[in-house]
LONURO-124488 format. One record per residue (C-alpha): x, y, z; residue number from 1. Coordinates in Angstrom, 1 decimal, always signed. Layout:
# LONURO-124488
<xx: X yy: Y zz: Z num: NUM> .
...
***
This chain:
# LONURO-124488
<xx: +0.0 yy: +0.0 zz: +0.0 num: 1> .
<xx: +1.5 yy: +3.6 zz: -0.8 num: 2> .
<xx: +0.2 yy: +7.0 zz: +0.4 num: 3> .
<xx: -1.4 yy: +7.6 zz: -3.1 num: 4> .
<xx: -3.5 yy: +4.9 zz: -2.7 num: 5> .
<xx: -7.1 yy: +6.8 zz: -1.7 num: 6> .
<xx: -10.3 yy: +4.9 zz: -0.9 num: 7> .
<xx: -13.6 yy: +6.3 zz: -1.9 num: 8> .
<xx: -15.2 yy: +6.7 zz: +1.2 num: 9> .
<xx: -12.4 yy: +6.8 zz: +3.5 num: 10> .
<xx: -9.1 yy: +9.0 zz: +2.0 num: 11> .
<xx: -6.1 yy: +8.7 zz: +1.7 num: 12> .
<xx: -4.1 yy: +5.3 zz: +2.8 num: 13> .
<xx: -1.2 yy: +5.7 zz: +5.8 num: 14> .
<xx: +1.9 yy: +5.2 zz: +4.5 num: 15> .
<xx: +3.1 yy: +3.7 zz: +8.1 num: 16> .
<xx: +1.2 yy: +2.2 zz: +10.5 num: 17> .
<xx: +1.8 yy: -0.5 zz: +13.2 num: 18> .
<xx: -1.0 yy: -2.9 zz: +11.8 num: 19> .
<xx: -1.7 yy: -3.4 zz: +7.7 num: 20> .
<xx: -4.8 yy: -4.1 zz: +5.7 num: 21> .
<xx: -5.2 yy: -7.9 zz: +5.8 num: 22> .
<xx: -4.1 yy: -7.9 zz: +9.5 num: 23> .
<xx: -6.4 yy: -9.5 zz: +12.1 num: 24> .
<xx: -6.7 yy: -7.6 zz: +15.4 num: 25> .
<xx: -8.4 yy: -7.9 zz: +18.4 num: 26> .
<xx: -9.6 yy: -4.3 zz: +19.8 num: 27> .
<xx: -12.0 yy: -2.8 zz: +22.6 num: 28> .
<xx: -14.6 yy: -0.3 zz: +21.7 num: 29> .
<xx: -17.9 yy: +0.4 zz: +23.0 num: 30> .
<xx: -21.2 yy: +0.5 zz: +20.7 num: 31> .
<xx: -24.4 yy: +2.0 zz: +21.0 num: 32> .
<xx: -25.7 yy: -1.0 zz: +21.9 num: 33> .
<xx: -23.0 yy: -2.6 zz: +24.6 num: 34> .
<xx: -23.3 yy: -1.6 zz: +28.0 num: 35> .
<xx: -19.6 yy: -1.0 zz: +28.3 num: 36> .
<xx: -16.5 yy: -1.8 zz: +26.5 num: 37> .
<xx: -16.3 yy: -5.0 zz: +24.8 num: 38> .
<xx: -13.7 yy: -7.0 zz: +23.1 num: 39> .
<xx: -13.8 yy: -7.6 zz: +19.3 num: 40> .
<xx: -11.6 yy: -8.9 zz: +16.5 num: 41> .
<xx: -11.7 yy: -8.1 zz: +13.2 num: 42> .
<xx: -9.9 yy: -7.9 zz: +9.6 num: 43> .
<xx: -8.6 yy: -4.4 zz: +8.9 num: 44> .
<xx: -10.3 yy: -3.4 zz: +4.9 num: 45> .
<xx: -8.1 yy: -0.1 zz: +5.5 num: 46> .
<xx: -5.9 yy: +1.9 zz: +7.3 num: 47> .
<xx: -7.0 yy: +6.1 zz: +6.6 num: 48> .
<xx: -4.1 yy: +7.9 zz: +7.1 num: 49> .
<xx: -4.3 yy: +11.0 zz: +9.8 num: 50> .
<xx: -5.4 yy: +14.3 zz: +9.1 num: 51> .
<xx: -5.8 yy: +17.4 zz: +11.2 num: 52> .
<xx: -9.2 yy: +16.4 zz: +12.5 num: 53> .
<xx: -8.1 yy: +12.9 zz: +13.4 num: 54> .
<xx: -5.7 yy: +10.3 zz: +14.3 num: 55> .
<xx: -4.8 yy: +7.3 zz: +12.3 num: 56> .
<xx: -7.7 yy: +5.5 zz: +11.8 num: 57> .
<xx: -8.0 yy: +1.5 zz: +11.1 num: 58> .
<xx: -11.5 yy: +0.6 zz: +9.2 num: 59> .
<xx: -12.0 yy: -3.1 zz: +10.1 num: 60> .
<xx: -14.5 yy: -5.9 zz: +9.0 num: 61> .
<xx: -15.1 yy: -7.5 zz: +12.3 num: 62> .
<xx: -15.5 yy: -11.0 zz: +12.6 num: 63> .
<xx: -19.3 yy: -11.2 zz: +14.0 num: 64> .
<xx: -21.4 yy: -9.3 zz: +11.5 num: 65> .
<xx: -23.1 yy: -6.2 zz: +13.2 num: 66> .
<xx: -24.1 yy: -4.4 zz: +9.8 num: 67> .
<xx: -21.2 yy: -2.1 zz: +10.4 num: 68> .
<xx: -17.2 yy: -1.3 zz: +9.9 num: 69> .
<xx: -15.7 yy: -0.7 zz: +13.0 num: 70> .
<xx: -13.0 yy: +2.1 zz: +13.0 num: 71> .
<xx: -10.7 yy: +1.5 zz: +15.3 num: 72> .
<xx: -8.2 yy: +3.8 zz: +16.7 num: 73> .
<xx: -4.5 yy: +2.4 zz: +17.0 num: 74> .
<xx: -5.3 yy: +2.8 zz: +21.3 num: 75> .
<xx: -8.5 yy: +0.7 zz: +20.9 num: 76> .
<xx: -6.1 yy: -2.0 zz: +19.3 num: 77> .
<xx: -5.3 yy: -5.1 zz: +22.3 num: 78> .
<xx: -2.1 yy: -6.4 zz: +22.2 num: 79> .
<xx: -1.5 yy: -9.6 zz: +22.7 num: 80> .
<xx: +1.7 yy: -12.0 zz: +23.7 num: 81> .
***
């Protein structure tokens, strides 16, 4: 992937990020619907490059269906050993 790569929808690709498109990740976020934070995993579909308005931003396919992309910001992301 190479910065001139530019989704539709989402911009412009990041040149460098920790994770890539293709990359399953497990990551904590908290839905309308969820009570509190829960844990999901998911395929990142693209990684939008950062902007003034917002950080790096990973758009991720996750692995139970809820109608949506997730986008998941790199401090969402769990890191596991």
């Amino acid at each position: 992937m190479t910065g001139q790569e530019i989704h539709p929808v989402y911009g412009p690709a990041a040149e460098f990020a920790e994770h890539k498109v293709g990359h399953h990740i497990t990551y904590r976020q908290q839905h309308d619907w969820d009570n509190e934070p829960q844990t999901y995993t998911g395929e990142i579909l693209w990684v939008k490059a950062a902007t003034d308005d917002s950080p790096i931003c990973y758009i991720v396919a996750p692995d139970v269906p809820h109608g949506f992309v997730d986008h998941v910001y790199p401090g969402e992301v769990v890191i596991q050993s």
